[in-house]
ZAKE-413230 format. One record per residue (C-alpha): x, y, z. Coordinates in steps of 0.001 Angstrom, whole numbers, padded with zeros to 6 digits, always signed. Example, Ala and Ser with C-alpha at 12.3 -4.5 7.8 and 13.67 -1.06 7.14 Angstrom:
<nodes>
+012300-004500+007800/+013670-001060+007140/
</nodes>
This chain:
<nodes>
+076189+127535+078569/+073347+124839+079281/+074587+122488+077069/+078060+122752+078459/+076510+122485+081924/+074537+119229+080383/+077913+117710+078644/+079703+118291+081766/+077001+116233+083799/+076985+113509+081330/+080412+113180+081613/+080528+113222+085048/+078133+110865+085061/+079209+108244+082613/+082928+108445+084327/+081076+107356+087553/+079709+104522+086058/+082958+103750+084260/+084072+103826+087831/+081842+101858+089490/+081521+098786+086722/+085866+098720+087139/+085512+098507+091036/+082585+095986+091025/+084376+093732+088652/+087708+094501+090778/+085673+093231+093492/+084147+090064+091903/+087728+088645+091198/+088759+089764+095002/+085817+087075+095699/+086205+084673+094070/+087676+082256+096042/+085574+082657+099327/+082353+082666+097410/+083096+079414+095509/+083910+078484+098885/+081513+077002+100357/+077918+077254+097987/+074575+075141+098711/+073785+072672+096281/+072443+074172+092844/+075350+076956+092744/+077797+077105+090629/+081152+075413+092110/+084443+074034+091177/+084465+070714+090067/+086282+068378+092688/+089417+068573+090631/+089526+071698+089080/+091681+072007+086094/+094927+074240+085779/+092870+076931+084068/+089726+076641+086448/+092060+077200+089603/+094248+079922+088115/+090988+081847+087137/+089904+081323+090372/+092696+081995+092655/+095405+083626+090655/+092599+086351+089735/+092343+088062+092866/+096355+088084+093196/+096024+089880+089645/+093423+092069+090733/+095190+093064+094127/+098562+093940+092591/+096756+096186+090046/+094866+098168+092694/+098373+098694+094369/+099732+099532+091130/+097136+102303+090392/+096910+103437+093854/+101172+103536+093912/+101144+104622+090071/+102997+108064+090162/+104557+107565+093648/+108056+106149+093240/+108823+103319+096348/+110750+099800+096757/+108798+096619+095035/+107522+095674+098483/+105669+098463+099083/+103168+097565+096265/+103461+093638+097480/+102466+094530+101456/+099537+096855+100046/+098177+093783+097618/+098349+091570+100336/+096668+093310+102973/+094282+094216+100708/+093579+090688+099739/+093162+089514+103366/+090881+092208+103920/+089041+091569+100639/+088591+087781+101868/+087539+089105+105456/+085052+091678+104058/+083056+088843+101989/+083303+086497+104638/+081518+089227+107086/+079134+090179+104420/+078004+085918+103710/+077240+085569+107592/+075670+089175+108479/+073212+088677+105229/+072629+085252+105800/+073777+084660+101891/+074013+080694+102213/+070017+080903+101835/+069596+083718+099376/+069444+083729+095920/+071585+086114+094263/+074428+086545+097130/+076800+087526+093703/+076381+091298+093843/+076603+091531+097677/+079625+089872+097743/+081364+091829+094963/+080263+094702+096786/+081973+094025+099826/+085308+093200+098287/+084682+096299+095884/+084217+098701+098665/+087056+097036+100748/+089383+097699+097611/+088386+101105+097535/+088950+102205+100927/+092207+100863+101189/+092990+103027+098015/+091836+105696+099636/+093447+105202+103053/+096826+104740+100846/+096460+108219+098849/+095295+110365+101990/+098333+108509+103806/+100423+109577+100855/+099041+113108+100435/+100310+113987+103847/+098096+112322+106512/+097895+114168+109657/+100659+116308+108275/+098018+119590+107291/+097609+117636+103783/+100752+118056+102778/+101980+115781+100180/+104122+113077+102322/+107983+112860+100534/+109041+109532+098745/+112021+108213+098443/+114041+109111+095095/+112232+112731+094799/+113767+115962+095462/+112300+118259+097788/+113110+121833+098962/+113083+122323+103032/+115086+123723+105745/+117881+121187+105909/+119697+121441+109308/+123942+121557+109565/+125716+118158+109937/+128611+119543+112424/+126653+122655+114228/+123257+123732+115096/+121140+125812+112812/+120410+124928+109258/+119723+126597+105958/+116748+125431+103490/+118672+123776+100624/+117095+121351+097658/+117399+117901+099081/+117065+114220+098566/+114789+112077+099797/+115889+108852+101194/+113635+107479+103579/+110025+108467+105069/+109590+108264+108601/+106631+108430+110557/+107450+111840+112361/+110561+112886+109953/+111963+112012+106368/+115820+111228+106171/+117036+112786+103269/+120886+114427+101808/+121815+117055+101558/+122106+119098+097473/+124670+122049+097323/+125493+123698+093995/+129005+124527+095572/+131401+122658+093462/+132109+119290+095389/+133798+117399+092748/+137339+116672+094813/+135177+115239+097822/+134849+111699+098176/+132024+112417+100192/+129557+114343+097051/+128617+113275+093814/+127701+115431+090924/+123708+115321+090852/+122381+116688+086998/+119632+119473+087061/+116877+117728+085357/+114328+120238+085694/+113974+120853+089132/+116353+123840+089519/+114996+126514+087417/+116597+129581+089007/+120350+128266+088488/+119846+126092+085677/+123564+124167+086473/+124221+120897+087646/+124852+120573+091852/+126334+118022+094122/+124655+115045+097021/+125786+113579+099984/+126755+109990+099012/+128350+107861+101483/+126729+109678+104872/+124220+109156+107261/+120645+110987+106007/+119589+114130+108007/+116792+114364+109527/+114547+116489+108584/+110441+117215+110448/+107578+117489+108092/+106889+121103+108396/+110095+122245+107734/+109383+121594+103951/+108839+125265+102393/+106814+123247+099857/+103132+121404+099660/+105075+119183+096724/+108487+117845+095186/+110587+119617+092709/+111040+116769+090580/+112886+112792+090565/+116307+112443+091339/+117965+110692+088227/+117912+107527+087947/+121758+107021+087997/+122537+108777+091018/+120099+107014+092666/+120950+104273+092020/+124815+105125+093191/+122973+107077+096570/+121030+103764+097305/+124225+101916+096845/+126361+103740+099307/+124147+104088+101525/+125019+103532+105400/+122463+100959+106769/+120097+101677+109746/+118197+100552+112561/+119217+097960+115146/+120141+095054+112902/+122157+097222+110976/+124068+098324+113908/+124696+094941+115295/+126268+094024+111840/+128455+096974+112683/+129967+096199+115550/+130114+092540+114194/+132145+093719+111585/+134031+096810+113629/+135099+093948+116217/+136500+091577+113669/+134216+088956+114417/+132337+087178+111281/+128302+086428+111917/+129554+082473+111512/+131539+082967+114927/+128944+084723+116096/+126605+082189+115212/+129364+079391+116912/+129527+081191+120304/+125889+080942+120529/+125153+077307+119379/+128144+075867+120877/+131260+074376+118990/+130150+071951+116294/+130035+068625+116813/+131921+065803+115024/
</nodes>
């Protein structure tokens, strides 16, 4: 028992270092740019023109370095490509920030090894942000329930389209909201002379019935609250196909989306619309 207590703690504690080496160097590349910035005389700098290898070591580093935090952080969470772009580029402006804050409260322009202080600063920056981005993801304020992504299949109490009530049903989530997640409806009634359903396979995540069902394709999602999911996690990923036919079909939202509508409803093209506002063209 005491030397699987002592393997255990050595494990522990060489995954911490493990850790900690991969966010310090995660760090240094983060600042890179800042602290080659501005050094006093006797540091190591960039030459005044910097060749195409100096510069992308430099400053295409900490893009790297930023879009594989995202990555890991985003790694078994499926979501749209700019999702991991917005989360690499507030992290590198916050990266940047962090090491600018640390150079002026510790006075680094007159020490002598400002390296580690500065790596630290991005490092830790880094880190929080991946942590900010999994607690968001594991449910937030929402009693630490897992928070729905789009493409997975959930099970929750899915209200009617036509009447009030609702009846918990497998689902598909489209698109996470702050206070609710739109999502379609799944059935396993047989749907297959509707225009309106598509036949979804049962990869997995219907164990009970062990048959194919039927989505919502072509409708707007329902809306469904946070804690009417009977379930602290998803039942599995929507296929790949049908999502890619639900994301396809599906009817656009939010205000820009309904001013195309009524552009389009009204017969009038976005270049007349466009015309009426600028005047008629000049020749």
């Amino acid at each position: 028992m005491a030397r699987r207590t002592d393997s255990s703690c050595l494990g522990k504690a060489v995954k911490g270092y493990l850790l900690l080496t991969a966010w310090l160097t995660a760090g240094y590349a983060l600042a890179l740019p800042i602290a080659l910035a501005d050094l006093p005389a006797g540091r190591y700098t960039l030459p005044e023109q910097p060749t195409a290898g100096q510069a992308a070591a430099v400053y295409g580093a900490p893009f790297a370095v930023a879009l594989g935090v995202a990555a890991f952080t985003r790694w078994s969470r499926r979501g749209p490509w700019w999702a991991y772009a917005g989360h690499a580029a507030v992290l590198l402006v916050a990266s940047q920030a962090a090491v600018v804050w640390a150079e002026a409260r510790f006075d680094l322009s007159q020490g002598d090894t400002p390296g580690l202080i500065q790596s630290g600063a991005a490092a830790l920056t880094a880190y929080l942000s991946h942590r900010a981005v999994r607690w968001w993801d594991d449910g937030g304020f929402h009693h630490g329930r897992r928070r729905p992504a789009p493409g997975e299949i959930w099970h929750a109490y899915v209200p009617y389209r036509d009447t009030e009530g609702g009846k918990e049903r497998y689902c598909v989530v489209m698109r996470p909201r702050l206070r609710h997640v739109e999502v379609l409806q799944i059935t396993s009634q047989d749907k297959d002379r509707r225009a309106d359903h598509i036949r979804i396979p049962n990869a997995g995540w219907d164990h009970s019935s062990g048959k194919d069902h039927w989505v919502e394709i072509g409708l707007p999602p329902r809306v469904v609250r946070y804690d009417w999911f009977t379930e602290a996690g998803p039942k599995g990923d929507c296929p790949k196909q049908t999502w890619r036919q639900l994301r396809a079909r599906q009817p656009a939202t939010g205000p820009v989306s309904a001013l195309r509508s009524r552009i389009s409803g009204s017969g009038i093209t976005p270049t007349a619309t466009a015309r009426t506002v600028r005047g008629p063209r000049r020749r």
